[in-house]
C-alpha positions in Angstrom: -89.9 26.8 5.4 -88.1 29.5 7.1 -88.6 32.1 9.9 -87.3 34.8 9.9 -88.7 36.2 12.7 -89.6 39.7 11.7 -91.6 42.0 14.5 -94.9 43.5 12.8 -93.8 46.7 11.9 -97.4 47.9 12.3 -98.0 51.2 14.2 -94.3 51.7 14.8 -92.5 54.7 14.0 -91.5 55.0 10.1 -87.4 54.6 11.3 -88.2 51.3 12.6 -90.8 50.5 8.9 -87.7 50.7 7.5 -85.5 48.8 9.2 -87.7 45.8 9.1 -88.1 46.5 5.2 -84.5 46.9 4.9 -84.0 43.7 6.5 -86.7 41.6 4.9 -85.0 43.0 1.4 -81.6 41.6 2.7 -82.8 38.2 3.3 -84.8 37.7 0.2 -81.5 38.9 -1.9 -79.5 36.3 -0.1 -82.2 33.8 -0.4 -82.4 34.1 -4.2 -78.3 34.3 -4.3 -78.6 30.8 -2.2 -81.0 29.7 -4.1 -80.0 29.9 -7.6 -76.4 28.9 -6.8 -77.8 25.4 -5.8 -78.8 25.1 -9.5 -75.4 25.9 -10.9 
């Protein structure tokens, strides 16, 4: 399991909404590159 330790967004201006979106989006593409270069 991992953490990745992302503030809740919630109430927060829209600049900082999308910096946590842009940052989730970053780790979940690295994730999948990670993950489906384990299979190769």
């Amino acid at each position: 399991m991992l953490d990745w330790g992302i503030d809740d967004p919630a109430g927060g201006e829209v600049a900082t909404v999308r910096t946590v979106r842009d940052q989730i989006e970053a780790w979940v593409r690295t994730l999948l590159m990670e993950l489906f270069e384990e299979e190769d």
